[in-house]
C-alpha positions as CSV (number, residue, x, y, z in Angstrom):
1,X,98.0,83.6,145.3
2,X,98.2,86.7,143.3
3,X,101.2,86.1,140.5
4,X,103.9,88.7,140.5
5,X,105.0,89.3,136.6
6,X,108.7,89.2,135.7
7,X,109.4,92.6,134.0
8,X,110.2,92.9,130.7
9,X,113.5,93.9,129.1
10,X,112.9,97.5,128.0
11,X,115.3,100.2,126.3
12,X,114.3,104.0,126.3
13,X,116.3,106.7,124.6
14,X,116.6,110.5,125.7
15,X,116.8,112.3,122.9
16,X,119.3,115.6,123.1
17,X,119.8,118.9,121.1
18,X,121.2,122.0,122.0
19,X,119.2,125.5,121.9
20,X,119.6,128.9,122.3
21,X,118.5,129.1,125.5
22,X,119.9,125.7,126.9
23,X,119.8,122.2,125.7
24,X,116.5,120.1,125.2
25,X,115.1,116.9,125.4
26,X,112.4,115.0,123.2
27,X,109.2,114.2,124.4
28,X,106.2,112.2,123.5
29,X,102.8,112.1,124.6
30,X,101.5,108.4,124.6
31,X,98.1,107.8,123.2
32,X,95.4,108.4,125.7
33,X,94.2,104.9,124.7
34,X,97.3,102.9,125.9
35,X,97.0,100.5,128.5
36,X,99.8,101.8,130.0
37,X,100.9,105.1,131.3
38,X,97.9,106.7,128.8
39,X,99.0,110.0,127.9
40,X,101.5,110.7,130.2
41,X,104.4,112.0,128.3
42,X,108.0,110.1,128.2
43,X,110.9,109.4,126.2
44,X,110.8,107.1,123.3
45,X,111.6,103.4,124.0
46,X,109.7,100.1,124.8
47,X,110.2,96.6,125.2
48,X,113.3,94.7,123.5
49,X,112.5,92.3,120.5
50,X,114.0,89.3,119.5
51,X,115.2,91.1,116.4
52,X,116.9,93.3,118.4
53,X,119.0,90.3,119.4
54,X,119.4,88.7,116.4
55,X,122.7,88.4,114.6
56,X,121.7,90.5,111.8
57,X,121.4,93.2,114.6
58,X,124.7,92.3,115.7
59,X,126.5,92.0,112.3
60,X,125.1,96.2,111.4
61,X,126.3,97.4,115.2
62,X,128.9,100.3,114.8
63,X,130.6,101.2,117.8
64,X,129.6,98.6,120.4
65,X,129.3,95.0,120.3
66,X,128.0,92.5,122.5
67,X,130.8,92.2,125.2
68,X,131.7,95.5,125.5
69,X,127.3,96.9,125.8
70,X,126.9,93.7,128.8
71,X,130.0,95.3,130.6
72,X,128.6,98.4,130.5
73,X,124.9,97.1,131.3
74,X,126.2,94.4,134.0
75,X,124.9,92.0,132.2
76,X,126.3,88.2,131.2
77,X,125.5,89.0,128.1
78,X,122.7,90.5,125.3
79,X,123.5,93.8,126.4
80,X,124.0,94.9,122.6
81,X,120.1,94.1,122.6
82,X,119.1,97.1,124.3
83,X,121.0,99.7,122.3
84,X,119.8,98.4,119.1
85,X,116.2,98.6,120.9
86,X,116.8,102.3,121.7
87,X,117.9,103.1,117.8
88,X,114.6,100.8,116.8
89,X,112.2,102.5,118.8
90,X,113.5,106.1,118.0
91,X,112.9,105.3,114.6
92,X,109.3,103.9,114.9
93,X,108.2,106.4,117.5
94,X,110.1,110.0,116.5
95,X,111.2,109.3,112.7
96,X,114.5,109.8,114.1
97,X,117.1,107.5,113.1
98,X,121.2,107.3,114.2
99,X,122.3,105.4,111.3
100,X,126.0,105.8,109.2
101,X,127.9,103.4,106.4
102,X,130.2,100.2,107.5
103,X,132.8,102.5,107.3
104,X,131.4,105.3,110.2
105,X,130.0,107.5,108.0
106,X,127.4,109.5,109.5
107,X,124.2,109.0,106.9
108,X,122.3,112.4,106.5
109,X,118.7,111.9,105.3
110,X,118.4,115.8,104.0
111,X,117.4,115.4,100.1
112,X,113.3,114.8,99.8
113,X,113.9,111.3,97.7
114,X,115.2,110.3,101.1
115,X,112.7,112.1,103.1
116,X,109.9,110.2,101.3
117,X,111.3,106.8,101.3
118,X,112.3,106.5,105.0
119,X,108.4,108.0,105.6
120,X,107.4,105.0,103.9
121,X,109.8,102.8,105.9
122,X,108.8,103.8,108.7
123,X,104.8,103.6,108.3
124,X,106.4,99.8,106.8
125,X,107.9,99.0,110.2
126,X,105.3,100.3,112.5
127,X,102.4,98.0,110.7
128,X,104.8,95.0,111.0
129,X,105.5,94.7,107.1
130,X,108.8,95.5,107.5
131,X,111.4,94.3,109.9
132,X,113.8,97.1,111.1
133,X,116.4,95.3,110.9
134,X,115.9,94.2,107.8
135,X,115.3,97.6,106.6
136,X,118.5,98.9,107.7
137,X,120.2,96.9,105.3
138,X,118.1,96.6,102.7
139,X,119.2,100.8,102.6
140,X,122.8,99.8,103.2
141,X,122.7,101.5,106.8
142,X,124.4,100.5,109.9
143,X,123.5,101.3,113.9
144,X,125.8,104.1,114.6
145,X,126.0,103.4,118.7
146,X,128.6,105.2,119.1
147,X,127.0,108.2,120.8
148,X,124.4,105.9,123.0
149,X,125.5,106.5,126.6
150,X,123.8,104.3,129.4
151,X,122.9,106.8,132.4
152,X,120.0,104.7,134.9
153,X,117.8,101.4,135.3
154,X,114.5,101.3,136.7
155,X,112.3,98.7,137.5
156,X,108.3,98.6,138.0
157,X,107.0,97.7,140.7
158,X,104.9,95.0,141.6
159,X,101.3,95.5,140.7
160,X,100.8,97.3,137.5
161,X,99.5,94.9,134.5
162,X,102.7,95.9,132.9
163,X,106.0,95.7,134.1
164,X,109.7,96.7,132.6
165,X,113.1,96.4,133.6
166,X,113.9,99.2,131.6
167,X,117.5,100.5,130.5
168,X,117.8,104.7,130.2
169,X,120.4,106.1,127.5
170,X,120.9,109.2,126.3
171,X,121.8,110.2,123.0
172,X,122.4,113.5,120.3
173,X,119.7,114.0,118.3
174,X,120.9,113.1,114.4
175,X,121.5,116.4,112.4
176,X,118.9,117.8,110.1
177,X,116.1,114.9,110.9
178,X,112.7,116.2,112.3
179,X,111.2,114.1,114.9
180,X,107.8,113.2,114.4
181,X,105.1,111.2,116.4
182,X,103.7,108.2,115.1
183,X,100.3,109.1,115.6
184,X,99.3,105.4,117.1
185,X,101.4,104.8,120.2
186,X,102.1,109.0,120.6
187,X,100.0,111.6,119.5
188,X,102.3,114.4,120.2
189,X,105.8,115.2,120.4
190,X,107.2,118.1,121.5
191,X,111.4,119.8,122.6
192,X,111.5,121.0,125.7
193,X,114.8,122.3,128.4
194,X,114.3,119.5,131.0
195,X,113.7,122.4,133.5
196,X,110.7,123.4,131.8
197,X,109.2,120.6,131.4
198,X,109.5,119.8,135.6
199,X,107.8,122.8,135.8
200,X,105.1,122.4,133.2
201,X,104.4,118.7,135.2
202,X,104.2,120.7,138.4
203,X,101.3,123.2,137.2
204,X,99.3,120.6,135.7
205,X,100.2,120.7,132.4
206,X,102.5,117.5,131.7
207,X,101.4,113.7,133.1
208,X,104.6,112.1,133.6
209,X,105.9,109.0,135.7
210,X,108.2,108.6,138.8
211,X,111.2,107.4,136.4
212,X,110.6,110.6,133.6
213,X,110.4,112.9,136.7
214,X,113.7,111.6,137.9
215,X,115.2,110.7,135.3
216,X,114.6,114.9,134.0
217,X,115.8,115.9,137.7
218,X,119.1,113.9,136.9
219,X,120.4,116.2,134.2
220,X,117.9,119.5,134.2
221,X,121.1,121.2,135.6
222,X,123.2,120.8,132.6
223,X,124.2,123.2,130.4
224,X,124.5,121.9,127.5
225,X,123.7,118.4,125.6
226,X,127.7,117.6,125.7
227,X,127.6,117.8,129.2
228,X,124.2,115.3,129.4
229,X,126.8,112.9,127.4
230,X,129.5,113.4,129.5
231,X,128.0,112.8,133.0
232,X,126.7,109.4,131.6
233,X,130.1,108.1,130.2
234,X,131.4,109.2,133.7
235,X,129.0,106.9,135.5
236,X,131.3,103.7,136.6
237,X,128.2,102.0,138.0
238,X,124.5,102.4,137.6
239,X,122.2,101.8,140.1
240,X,119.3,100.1,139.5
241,X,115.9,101.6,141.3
242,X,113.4,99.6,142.0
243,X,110.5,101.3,143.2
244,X,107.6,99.8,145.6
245,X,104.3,100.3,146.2
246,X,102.9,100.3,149.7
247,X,99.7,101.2,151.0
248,X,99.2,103.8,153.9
249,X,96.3,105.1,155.5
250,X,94.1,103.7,152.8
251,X,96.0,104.9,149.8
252,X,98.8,104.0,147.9
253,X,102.3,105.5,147.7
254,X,105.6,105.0,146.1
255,X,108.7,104.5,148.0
256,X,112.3,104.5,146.6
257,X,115.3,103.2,147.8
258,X,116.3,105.1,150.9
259,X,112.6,106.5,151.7
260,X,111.4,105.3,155.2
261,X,109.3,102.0,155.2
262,X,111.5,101.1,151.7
263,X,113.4,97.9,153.3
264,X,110.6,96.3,155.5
């Protein structure tokens, strides 16, 4: 009997700014060495760690606590986990990080002492020296969720090696930070309108998955950033998709929820 894996909690973040010729989203290209999804290129995120769920996690939450994040996720609880995941893996993969002061202030990381030390904290927390959480307040920062906005769940199927019950938010990019790869897990990054990038994956010239496909089709109509934001807090439920993989005529194809052959 073939064992069917139980996915893994997963957060992912897209990452907004607004241009001068429409808004844009931030977009990584995994190493072509990963076991999964090898240079295809997707929004930063990844699986939730117990840190994410820890206390100390919970105690340096602006914005959201754990209640109010498991409403919003439909979940019992540990909601609160995923958000702090999102602001975690922005951080290790980008150099991007959405942090302010107890008090709300927005922290702006804009003076080169700064610069270099969260450079270092970062390569610190991505070889595992340094816990994120613990590097958060050993700066005296706090999570500033209060612009994290939940806007789909997907699910992989059964088969792959790897599987994620993965949250999607959405979320302004923090002002005056430039987003970086982490030349391990992504080896390029890139802005692009959401448009574009649909286009650049239909020529050839961008791998992406199912979910980053949709997920871009979702909001490539938007104007502006704000209005990405918007349509998420105006979501009163979020369906979870959950695709499946059938085989036909010898080959194997994805159906989604509504696609003919989806329920048998």
């Amino acid at each position: 009997m073939v064992e069917i894996l139980s996915p893994r909690p997963a957060a992912t973040v897209m990452t907004l700014r607004d241009g001068p010729e429409g808004y844009e989203i931030l977009m990584l290209r995994r190493n072509l060495n990963s076991d999964f999804v090898g240079g295809a290129y997707v929004f930063p995120g990844g699986g939730v760690d117990a840190s994410d769920a820890g206390s100390a996690a919970a105690r340096l939450a602006v914005g959201v606590d754990d209640a109010r994040a498991s409403r919003r996720l439909n979940l019992a609880s540990g909601g609160l986990a995923y958000y702090v995941a999102c602001l975690r893996e922005l951080f290790e993969e980008a150099g991007l990080l959405i942090a302010c002061r107890q008090d709300g202030e927005v922290r702006l990381f804009n003076d080169g002492a700064t610069i270099a030390r969260m450079a270092a904290n970062r390569r610190a927390v991505n070889s595992g020296t340094l816990g994120f959480v613990e590097m958060m307040e050993r700066e005296g920062l706090h999570l500033d969720l209060r612009g994290l906005e939940y806007i789909a769940h997907w699910v992989t199927p059964v088969g792959p090696p790897r599987r994620f019950d993965t949250r999607f938010f959405v979320a302004l990019a923090p002002y005056g930070q430039i987003a970086t790869h982490d030349a391990g897990e992504t080896v390029a990054d890139q802005w692009v309108r959401p448009r574009d990038a649909l286009e650049a994956h239909e020529r050839g010239e961008l791998d992406m998955i199912m979910p980053t496909i949709r997920n871009l089709e979702a909001i490539a109509d938007f104007a502006t950033a704000g209005q990405v934001l918007a349509y998420a807090r105006s979501l009163v439920d979020v369906a979870k998709t959950e695709p499946r993989v059938v085989e036909r005529d010898g080959s194997f194809v994805i159906l989604l929820p509504g696609d003919e052959g989806y329920a048998v």
